[in-house]
PAVEXLO-787375 format. One record per residue: x negated, y negated, z of N, C-alpha, C in turn. Coordinates in nm, 4 decimals. Example, Ala and Ser with C-alpha at 12.3 -4.5 7.8 and 13.67 -1.06 7.14 Angstrom:
-1.3190 / 0.5690 / 0.7800 / -1.2300 / 0.4500 / 0.7800 / -1.3200 / 0.3300 / 0.7800
-1.2850 / 0.2250 / 0.7080 / -1.3670 / 0.1060 / 0.7140 / -1.2900 / -0.0030 / 0.7870
***
This chain:
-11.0498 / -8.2835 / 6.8908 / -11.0530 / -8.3513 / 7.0209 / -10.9637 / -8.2756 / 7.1184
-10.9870 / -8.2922 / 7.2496 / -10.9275 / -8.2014 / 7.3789 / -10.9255 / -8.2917 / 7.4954
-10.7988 / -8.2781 / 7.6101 / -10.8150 / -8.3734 / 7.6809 / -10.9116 / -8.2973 / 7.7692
-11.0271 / -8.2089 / 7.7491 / -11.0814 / -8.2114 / 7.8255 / -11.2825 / -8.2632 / 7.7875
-11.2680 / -8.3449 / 7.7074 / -11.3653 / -8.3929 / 7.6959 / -11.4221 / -8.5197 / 7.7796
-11.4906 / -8.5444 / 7.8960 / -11.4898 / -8.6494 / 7.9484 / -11.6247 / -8.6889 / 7.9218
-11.6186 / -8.7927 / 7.8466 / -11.7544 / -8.8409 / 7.7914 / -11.7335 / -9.0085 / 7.8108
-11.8168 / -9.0859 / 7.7926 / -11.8693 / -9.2297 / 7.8629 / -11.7279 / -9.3268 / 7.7910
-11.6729 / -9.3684 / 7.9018 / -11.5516 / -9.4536 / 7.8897 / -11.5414 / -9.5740 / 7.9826
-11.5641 / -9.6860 / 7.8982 / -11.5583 / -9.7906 / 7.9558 / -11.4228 / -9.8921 / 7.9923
-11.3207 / -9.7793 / 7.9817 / -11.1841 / -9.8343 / 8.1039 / -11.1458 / -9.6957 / 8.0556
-11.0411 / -9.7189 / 8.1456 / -10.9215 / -9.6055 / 8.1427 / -10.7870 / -9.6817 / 8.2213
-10.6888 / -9.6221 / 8.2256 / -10.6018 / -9.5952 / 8.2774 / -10.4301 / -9.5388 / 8.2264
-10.3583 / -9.5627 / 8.3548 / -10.2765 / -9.4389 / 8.3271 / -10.1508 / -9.5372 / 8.3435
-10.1396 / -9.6796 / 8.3495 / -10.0204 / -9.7538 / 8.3877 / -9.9663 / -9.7757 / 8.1839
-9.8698 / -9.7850 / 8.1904 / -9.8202 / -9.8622 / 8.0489 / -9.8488 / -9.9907 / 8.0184
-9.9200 / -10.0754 / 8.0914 / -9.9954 / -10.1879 / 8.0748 / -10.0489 / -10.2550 / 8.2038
-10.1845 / -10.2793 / 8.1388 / -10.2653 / -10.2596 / 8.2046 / -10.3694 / -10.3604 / 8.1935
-10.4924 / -10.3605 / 8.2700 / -10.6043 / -10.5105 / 8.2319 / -10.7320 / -10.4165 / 8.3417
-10.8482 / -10.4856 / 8.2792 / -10.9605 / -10.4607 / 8.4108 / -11.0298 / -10.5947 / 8.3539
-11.0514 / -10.7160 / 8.4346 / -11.1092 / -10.8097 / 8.4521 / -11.2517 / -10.8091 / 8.5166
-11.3875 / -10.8650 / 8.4744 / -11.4955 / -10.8437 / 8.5788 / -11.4944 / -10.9889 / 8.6182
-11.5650 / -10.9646 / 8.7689 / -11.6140 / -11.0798 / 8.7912 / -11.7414 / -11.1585 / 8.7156
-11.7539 / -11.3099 / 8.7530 / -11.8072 / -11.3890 / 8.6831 / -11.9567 / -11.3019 / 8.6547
-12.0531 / -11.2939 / 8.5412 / -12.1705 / -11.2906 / 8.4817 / -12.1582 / -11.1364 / 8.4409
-12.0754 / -11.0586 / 8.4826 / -12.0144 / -10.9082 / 8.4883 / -11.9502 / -10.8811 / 8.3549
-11.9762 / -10.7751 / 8.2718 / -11.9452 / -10.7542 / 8.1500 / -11.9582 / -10.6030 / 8.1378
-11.8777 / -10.5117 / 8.0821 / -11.8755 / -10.4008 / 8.0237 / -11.9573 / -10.3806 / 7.9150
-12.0855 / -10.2737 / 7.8561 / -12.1605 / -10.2375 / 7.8179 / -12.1593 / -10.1573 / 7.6757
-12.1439 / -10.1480 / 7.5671 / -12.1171 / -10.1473 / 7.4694 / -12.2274 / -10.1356 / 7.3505
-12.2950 / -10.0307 / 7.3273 / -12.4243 / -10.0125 / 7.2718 / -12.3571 / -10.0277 / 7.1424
-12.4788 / -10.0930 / 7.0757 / -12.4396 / -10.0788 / 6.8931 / -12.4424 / -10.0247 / 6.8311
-12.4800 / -9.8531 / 6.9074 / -12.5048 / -9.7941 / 6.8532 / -12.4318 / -9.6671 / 6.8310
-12.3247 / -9.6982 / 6.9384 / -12.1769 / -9.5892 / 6.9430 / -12.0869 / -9.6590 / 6.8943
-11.9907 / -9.5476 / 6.8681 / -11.8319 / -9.6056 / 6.7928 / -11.8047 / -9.5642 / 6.9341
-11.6515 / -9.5887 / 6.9390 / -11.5531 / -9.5901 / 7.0631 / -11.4398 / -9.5029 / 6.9932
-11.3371 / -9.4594 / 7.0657 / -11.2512 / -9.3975 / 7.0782 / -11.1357 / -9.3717 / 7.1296
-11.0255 / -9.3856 / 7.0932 / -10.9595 / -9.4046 / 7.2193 / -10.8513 / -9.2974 / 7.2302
-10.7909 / -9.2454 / 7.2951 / -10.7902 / -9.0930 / 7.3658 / -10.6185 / -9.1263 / 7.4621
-10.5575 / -9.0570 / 7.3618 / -10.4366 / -9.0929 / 7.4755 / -10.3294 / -8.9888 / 7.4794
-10.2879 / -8.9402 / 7.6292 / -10.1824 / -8.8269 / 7.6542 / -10.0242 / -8.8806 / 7.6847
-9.9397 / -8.7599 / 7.6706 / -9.8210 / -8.7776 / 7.6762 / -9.7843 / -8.6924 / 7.7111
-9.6898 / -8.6869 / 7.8539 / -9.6248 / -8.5692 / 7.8817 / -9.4721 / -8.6351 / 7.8177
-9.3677 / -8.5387 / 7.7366 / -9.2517 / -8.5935 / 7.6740 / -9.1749 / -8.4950 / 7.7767
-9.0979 / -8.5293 / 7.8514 / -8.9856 / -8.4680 / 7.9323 / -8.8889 / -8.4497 / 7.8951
-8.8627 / -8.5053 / 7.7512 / -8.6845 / -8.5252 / 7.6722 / -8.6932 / -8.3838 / 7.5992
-8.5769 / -8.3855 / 7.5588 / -8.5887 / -8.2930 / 7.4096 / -8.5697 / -8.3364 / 7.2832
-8.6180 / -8.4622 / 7.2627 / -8.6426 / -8.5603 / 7.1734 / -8.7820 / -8.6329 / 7.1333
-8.8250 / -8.6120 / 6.9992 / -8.9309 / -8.6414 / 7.0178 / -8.9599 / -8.8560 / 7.0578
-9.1019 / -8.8653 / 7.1027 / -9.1079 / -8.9826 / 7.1680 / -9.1860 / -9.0615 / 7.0491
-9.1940 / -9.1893 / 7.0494 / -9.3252 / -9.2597 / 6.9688 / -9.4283 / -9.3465 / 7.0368
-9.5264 / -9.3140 / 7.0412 / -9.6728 / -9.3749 / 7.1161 / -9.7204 / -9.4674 / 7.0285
-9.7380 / -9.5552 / 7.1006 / -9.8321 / -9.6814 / 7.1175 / -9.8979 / -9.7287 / 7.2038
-9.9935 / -9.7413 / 7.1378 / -10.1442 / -9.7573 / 7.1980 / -10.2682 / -9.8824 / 7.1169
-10.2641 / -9.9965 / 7.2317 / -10.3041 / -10.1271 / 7.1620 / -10.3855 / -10.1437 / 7.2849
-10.5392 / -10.2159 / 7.2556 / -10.6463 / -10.2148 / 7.3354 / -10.7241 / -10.3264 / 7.2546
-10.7155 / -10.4208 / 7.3359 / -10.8222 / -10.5662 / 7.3412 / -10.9122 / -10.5744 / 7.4032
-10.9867 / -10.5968 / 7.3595 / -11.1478 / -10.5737 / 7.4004 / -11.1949 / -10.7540 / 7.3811
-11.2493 / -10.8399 / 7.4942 / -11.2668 / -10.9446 / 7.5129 / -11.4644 / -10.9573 / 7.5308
-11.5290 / -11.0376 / 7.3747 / -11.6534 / -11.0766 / 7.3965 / -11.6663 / -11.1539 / 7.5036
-11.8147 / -11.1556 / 7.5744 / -11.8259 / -11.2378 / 7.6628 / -11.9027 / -11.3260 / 7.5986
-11.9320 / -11.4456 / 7.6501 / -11.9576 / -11.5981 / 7.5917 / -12.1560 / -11.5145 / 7.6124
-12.2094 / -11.5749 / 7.5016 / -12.3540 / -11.5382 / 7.5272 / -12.4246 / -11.6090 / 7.6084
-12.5379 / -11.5282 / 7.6862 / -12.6054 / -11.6274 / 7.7906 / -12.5689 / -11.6334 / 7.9752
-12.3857 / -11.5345 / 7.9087 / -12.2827 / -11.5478 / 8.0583 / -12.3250 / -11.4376 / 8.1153
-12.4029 / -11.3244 / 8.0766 / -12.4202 / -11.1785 / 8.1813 / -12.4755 / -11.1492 / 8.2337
-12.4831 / -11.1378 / 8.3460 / -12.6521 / -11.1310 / 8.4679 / -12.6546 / -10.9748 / 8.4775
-12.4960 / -10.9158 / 8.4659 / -12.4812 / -10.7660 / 8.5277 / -12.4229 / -10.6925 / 8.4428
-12.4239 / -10.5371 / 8.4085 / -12.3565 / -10.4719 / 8.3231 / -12.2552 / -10.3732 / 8.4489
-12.1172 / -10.3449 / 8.3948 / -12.0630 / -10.2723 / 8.4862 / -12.0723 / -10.1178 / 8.4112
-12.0226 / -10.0527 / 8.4993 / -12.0056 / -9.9339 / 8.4328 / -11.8744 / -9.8099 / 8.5206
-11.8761 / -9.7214 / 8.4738 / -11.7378 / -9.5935 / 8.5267 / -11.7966 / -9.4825 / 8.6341
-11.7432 / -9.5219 / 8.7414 / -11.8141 / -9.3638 / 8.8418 / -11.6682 / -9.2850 / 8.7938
-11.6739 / -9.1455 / 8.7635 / -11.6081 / -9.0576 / 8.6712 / -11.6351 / -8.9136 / 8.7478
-11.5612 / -8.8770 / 8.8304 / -11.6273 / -8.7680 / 8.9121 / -11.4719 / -8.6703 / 8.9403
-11.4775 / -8.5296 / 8.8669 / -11.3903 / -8.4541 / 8.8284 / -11.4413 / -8.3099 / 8.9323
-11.3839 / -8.2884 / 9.0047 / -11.3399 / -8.1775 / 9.1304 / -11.2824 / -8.0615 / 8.9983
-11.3092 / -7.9416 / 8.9287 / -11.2424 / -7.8487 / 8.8323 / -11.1828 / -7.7049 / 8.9151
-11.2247 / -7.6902 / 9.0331 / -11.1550 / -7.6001 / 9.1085 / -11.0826 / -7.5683 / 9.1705
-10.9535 / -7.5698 / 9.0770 / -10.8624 / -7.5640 / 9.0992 / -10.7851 / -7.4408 / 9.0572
-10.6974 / -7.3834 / 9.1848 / -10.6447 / -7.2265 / 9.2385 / -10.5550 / -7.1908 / 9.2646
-10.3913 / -7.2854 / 9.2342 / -10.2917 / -7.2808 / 9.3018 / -10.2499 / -7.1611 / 9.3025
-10.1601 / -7.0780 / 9.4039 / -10.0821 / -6.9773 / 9.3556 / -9.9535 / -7.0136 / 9.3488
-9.9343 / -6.8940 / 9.2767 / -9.7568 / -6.9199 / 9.2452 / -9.6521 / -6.9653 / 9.3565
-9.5503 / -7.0605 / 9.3239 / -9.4550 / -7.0787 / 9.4504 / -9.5312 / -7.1664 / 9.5765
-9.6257 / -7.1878 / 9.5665 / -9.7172 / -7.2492 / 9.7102 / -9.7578 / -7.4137 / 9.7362
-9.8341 / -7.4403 / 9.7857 / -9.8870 / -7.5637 / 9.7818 / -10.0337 / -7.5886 / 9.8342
-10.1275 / -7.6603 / 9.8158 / -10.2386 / -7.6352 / 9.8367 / -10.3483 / -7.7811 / 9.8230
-10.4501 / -7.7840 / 9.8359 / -10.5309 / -7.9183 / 9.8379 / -10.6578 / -7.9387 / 9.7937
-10.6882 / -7.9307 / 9.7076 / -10.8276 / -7.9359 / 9.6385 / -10.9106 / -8.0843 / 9.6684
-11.0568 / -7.9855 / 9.7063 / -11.1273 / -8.1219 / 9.8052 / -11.2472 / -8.1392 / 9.7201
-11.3054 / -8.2617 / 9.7051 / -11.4545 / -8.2704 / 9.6244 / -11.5052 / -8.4340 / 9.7357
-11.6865 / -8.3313 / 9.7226 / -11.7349 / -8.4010 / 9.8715 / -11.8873 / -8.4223 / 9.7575
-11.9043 / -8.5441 / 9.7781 / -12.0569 / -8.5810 / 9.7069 / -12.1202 / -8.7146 / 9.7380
-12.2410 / -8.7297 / 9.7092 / -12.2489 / -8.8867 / 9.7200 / -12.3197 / -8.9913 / 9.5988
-12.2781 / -9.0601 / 9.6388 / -12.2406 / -9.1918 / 9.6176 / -12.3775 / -9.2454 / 9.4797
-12.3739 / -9.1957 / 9.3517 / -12.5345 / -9.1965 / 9.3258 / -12.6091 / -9.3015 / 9.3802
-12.6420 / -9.4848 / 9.4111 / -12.6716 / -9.5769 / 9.3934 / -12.5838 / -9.6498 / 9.4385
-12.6597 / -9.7744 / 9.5221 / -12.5931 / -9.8706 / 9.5207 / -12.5040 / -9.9235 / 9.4123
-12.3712 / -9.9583 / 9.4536 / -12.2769 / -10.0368 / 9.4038 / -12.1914 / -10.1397 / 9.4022
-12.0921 / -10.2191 / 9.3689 / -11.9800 / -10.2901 / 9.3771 / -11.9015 / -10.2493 / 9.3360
-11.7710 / -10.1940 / 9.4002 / -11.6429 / -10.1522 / 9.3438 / -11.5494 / -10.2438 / 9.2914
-11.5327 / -10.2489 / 9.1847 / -11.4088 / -10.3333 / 9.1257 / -11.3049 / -10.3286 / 9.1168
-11.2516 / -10.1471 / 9.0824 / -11.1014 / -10.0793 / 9.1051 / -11.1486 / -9.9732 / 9.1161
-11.0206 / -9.8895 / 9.1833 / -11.0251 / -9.7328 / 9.1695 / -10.9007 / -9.6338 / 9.1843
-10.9603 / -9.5504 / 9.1124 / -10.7788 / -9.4745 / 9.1106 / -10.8018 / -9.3738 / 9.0669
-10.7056 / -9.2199 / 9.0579 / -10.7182 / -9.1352 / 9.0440 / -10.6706 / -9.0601 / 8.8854
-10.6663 / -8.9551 / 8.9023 / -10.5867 / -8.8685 / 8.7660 / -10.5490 / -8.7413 / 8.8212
-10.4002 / -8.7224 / 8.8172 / -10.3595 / -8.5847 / 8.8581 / -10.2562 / -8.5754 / 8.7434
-10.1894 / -8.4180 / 8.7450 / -10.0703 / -8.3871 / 8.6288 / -9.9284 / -8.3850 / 8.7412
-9.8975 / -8.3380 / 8.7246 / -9.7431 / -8.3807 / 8.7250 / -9.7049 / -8.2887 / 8.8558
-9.8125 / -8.1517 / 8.8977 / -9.8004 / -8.1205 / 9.0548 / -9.8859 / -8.1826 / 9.1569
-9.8971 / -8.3146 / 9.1455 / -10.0218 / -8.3304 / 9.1982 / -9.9123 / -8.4543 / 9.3151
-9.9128 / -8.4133 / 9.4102 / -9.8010 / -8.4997 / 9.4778 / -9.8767 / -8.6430 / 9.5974
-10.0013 / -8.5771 / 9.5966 / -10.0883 / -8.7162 / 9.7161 / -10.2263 / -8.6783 / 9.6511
-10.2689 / -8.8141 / 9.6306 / -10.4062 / -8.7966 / 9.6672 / -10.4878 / -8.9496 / 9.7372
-10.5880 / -8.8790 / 9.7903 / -10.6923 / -8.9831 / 9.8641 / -10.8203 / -8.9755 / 9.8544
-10.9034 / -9.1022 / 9.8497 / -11.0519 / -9.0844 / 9.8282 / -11.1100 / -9.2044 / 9.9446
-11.2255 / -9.1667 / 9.9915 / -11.2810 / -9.2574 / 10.0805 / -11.4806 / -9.2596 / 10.1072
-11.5210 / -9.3737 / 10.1290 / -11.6298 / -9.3717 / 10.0851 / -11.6936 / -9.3775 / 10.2292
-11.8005 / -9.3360 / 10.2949 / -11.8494 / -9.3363 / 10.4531 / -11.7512 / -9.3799 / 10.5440
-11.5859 / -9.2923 / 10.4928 / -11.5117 / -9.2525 / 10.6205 / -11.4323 / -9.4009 / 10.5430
-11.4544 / -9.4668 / 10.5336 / -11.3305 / -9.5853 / 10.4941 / -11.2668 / -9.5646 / 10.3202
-11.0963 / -9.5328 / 10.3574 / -10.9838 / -9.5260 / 10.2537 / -11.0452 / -9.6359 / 10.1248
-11.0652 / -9.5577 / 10.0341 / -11.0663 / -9.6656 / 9.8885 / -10.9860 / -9.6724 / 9.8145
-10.9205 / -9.5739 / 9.7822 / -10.7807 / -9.5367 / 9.7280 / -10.7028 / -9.4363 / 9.7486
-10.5399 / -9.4193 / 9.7571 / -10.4373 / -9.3121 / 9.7676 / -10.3451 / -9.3529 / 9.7389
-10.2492 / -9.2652 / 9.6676 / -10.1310 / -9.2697 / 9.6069 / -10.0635 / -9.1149 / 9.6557
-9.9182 / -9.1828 / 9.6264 / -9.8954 / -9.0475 / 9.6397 / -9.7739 / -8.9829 / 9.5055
-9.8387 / -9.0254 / 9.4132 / -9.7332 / -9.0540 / 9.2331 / -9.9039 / -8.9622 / 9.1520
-9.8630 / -8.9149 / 9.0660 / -9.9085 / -8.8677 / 8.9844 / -9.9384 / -8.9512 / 8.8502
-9.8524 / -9.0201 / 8.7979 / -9.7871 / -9.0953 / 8.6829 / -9.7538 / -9.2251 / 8.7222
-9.8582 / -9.2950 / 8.6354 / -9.8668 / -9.4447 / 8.6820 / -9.9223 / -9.4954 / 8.8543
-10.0410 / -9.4145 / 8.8576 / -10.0580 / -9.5142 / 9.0266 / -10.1495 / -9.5727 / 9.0254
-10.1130 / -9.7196 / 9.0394 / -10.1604 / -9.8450 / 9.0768 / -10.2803 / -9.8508 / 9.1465
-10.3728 / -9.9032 / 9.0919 / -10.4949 / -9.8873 / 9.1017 / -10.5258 / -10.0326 / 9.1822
-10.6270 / -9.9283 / 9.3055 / -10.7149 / -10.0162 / 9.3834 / -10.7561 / -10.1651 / 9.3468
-10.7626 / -10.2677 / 9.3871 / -10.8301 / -10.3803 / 9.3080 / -10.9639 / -10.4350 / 9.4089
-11.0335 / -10.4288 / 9.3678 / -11.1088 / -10.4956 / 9.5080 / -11.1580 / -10.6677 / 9.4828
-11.1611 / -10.7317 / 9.5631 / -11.1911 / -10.9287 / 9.5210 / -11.1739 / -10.9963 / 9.6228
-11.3023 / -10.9670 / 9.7296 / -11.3872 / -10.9623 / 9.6933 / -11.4099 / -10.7495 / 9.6008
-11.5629 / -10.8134 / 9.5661 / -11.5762 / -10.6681 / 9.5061 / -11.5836 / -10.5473 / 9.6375
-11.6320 / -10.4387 / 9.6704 / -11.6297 / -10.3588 / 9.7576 / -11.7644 / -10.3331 / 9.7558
-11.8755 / -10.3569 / 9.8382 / -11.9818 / -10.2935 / 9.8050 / -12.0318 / -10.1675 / 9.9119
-12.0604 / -10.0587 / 9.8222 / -12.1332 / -9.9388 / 9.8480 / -12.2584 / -9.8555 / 9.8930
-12.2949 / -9.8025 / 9.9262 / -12.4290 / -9.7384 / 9.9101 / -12.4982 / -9.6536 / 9.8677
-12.5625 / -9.5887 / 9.7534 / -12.6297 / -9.5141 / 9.7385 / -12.6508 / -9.3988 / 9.8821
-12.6228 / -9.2503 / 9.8380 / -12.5650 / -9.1570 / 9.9150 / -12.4863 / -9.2121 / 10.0312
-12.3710 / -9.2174 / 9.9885 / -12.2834 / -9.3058 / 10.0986 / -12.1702 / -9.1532 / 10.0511
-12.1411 / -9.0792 / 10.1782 / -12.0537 / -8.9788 / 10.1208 / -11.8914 / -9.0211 / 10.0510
-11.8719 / -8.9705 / 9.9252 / -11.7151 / -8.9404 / 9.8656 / -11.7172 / -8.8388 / 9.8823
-11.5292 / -8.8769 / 9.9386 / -11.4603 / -8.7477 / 9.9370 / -11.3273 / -8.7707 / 9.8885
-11.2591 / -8.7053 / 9.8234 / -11.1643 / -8.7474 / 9.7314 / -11.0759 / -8.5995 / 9.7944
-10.9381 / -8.6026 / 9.7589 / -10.8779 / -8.4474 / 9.7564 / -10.7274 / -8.4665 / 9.7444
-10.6589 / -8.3626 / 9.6826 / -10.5258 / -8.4170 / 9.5938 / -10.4700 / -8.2493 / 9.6385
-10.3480 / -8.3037 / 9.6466 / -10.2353 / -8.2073 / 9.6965 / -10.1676 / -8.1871 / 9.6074
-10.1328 / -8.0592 / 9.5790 / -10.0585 / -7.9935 / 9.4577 / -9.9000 / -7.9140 / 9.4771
-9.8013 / -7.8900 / 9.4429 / -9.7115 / -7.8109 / 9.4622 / -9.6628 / -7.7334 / 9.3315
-9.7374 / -7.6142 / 9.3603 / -9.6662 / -7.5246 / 9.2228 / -9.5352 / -7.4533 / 9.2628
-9.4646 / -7.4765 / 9.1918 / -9.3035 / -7.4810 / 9.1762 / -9.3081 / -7.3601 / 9.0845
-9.3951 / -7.2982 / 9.0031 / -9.4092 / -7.2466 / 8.8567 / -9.4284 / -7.0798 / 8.9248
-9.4197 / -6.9851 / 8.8257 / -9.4508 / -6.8410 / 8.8745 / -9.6057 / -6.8102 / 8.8184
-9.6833 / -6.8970 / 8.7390 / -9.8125 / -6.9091 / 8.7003 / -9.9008 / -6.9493 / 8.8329
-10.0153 / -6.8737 / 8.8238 / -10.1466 / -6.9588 / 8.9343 / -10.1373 / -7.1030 / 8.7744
-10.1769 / -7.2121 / 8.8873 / -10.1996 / -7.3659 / 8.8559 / -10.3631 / -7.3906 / 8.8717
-10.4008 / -7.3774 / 8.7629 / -10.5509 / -7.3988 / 8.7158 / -10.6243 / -7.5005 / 8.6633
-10.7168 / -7.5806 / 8.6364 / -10.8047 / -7.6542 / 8.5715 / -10.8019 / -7.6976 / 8.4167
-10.6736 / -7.7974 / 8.3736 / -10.6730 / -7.7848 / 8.2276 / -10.6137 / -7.8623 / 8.1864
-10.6286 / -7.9079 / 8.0545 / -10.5292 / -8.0240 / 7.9728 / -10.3986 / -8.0269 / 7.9669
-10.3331 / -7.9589 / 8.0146 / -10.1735 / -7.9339 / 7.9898 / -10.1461 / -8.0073 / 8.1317
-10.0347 / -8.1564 / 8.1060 / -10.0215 / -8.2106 / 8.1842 / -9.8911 / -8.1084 / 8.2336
-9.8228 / -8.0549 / 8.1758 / -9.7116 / -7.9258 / 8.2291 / -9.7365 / -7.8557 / 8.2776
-9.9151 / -7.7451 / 8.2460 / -9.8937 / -7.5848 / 8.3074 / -9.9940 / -7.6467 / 8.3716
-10.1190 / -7.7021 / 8.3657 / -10.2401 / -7.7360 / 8.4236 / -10.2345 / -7.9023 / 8.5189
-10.3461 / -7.8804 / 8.6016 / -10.3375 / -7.9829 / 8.6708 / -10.4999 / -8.0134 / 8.6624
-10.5426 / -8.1291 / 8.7288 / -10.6668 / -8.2158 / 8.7245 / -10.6943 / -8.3017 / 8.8237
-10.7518 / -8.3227 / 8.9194 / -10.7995 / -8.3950 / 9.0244 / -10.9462 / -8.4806 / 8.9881
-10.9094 / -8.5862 / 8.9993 / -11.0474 / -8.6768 / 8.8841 / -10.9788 / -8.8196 / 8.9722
-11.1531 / -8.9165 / 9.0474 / -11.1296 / -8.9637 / 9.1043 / -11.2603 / -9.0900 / 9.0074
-11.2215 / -9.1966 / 9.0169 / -11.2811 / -9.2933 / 8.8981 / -11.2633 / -9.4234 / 8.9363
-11.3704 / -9.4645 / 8.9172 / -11.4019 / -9.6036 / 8.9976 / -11.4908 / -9.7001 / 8.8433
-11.4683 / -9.8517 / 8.8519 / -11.4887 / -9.9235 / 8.8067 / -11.6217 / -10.0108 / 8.8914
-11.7325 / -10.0289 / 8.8558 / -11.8280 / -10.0534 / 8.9238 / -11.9234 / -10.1715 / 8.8854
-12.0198 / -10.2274 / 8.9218 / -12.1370 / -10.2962 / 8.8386 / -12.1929 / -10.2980 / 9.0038
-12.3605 / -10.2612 / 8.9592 / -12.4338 / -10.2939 / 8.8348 / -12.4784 / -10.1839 / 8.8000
-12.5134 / -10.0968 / 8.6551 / -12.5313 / -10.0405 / 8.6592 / -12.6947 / -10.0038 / 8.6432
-12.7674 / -9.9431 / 8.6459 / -12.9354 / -9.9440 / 8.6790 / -12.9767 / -9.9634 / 8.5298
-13.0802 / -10.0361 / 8.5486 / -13.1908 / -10.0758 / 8.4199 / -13.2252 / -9.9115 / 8.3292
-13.1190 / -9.9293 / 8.2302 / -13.1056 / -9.8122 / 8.1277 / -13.0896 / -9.6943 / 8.1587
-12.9703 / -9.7086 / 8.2333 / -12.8997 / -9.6284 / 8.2998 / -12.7508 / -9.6105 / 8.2042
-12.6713 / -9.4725 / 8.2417 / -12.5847 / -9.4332 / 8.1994 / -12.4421 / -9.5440 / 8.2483
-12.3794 / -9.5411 / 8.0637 / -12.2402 / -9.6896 / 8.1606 / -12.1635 / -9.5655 / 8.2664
-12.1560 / -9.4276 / 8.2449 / -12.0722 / -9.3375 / 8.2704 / -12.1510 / -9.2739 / 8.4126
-12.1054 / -9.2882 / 8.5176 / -12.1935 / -9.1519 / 8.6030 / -12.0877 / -9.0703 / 8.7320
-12.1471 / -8.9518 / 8.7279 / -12.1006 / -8.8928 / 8.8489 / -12.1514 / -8.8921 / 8.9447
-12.1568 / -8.8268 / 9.0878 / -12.2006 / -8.8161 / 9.1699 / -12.2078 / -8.6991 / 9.2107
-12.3603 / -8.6680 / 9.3290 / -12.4053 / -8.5475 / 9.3296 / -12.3823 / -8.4649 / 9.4736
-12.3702 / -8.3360 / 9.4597 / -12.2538 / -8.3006 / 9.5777 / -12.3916 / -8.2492 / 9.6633
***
């Protein structure tokens, strides 16, 4: 396994505890026919080693209760160029596959990643300006979207390092700009996981 495998994930996040609630008839999607996995990083800053824990409840819904399946917009910008000593801003512009409802949203950067912002036909959906642990969007009501409705997402970097800052799992040498939204509904046998097309 590699943190650079991004394959169909029905939550994520990056806080030390955490929840994603759907609204009423709204349920996360869960074929019987996959196992799950669960996938977790650590940057250790000490010179001591750390101990991880990692505990994940997964809540049935009552049968009869689901009108809607939600699913993950998961949309990863990889071009990334820093040079040494500099600072710089990596931009990713696409739209919107399908109508939607936004539920949360929030980003993923490494540890040079000092702002980022995403916005959907010109209106702010989420920005932080923390790398580690940022508090994710909530929307309630939900946020609803449009099918090709332009995203644009883009995250500011500062390499401090004498390395160019490139595209990669190392929350130390590498950085990652990945902008991820919590959604329903997702289309009649359709992917729980999707990106969007630039």
């Amino acid at each position: 396994c590699s943190g650079l495998e991004f394959a169909a994930t029905p939550y994520s996040t990056q806080l030390p505890d955490d929840e994603l609630g759907f609204p009423d008839g709204v349920a996360g999607l869960l074929s019987p026919d996959r196992g799950l996995r669960i996938q977790s990083h650590y940057l250790n800053v000490t010179d001591k080693p750390i101990e991880a824990h990692v505990e994940v409840k997964l809540h049935l819904a009552k049968p009869g209760t689901v009108k809607e399946h939600a699913g993950i917009l998961f949309v990863v910008e990889p071009s990334i160029n820093i040079a040494p000593n500099s600072t710089g801003v990596v931009q990713h512009d696409c739209g919107v596959p399908y109508d939607m409802n936004l539920i949360k949203a929030t980003s993923h950067m490494h540890k040079h990643g000092t702002a980022f912002s995403a916005t959907i036909a010109g209106e702010t959906v989420f920005e932080t300006n923390t790398w580690d642990d940022p508090k994710p969007a909530l929307f309630d009501p939900v946020k609803a979207v449009k099918g090709k409705d332009p995203l644009h997402f883009e995250c500011h970097f500062t390499n401090d390092s004498t390395d160019t800052l490139t595209f990669g799992e190392s929350a130390k040498n590498n950085e990652m700009c990945i902008f991820v939204a919590a959604f329903y509904p997702i289309p009649p046998g359709g992917l729980t996981t999707v990106d969007c097309q630039k």
